[in-house]
C-alpha positions in Angstrom: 10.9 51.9 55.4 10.6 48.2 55.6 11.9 46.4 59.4 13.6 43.1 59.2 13.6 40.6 62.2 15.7 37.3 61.9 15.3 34.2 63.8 16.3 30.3 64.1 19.6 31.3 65.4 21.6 29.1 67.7 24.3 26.4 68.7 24.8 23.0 66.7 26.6 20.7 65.9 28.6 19.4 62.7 27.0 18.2 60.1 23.4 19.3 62.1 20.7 21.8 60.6 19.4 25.5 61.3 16.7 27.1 59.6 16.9 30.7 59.9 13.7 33.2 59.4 13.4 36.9 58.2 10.0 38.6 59.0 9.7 42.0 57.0 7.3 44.5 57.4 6.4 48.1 56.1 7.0 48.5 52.1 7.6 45.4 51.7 6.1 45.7 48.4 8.6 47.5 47.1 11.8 45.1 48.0 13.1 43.2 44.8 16.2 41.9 46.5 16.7 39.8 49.8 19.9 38.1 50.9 21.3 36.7 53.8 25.0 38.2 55.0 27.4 36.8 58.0 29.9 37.9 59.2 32.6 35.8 61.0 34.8 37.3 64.1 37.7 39.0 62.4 36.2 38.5 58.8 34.6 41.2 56.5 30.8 40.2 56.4 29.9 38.4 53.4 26.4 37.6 50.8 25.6 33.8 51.7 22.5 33.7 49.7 20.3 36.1 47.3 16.9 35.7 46.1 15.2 38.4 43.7 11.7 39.1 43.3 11.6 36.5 39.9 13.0 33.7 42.5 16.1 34.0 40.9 18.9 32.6 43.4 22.6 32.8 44.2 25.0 31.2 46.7 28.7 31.8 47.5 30.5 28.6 46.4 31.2 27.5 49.8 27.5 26.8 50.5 26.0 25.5 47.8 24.3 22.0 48.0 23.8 22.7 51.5 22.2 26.0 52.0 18.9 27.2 50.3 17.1 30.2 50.2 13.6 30.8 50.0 11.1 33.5 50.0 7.1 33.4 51.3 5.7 36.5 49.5 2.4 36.2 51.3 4.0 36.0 54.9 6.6 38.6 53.9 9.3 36.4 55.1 12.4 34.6 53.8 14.6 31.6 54.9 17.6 30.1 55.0 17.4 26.4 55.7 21.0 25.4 56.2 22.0 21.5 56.0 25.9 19.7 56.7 26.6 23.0 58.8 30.3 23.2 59.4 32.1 25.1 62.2 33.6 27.5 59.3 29.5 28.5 58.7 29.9 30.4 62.5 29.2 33.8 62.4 26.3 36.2 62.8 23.9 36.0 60.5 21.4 39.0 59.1 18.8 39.5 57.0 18.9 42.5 54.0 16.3 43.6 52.0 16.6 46.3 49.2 15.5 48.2 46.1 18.0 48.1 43.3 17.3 51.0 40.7 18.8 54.0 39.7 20.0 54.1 43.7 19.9 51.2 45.8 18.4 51.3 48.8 18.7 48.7 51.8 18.1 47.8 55.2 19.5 45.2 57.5 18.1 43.4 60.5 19.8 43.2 63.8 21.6 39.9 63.7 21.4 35.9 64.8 24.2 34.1 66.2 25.0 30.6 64.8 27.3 28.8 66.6 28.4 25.2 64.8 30.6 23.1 67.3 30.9 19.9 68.8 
């Protein structure tokens, strides 16, 4: 079992910065995925930002050159430090952690708001 908790959540304003925090504990060890999802009011949730156990990232078009992703093995947490926010980047955010193999397995944190409005 591995427990996600996000943080850094909160109101801004245009073209201001967040930097959101995922602490993980339990088997950690045996992740090789992490992302960060939102979801939107009225919108399916969506990956924002991947990062694999070889450092290997990935970012939905809309964010690139202002999001980036970013894993601390030895703290067993990840980030998402998120630059030129826009009010379309509102939604909940959450953290997701899982084991791609012959069956996937994944867990989700509970969730942090970010608001971007002036």
């Amino acid at each position: 079992q591995v427990q996600l908790v996000e943080s850094g959540g909160g109101l801004v304003q245009p073209g201001g910065s967040l930097r959101l925090t995922c602490l993980a504990s339990g088997s950690v060890f045996s992740v090789n995925a992490m992302a960060w999802y939102r979801q939107a009011p009225g919108k399916e949730r969506e990956r924002v930002a991947l990062i694999t156990n070889g450092d290997n990232t990935n970012y939905i078009d809309s964010v690139k050159g202002r999001f980036t992703i970013s894993r601390d093995k030895a703290k067993d947490t990840m980030y998402l430090q998120m630059n030129d926010l826009k009010p379309e980047d509102t939604a909940v955010y959450y953290c997701y952690a899982g084991i791609w193999g012959a069956r996937k397995i994944e867990w989700w944190g509970q969730g942090t708001q970010v608001t971007v409005s002036s």
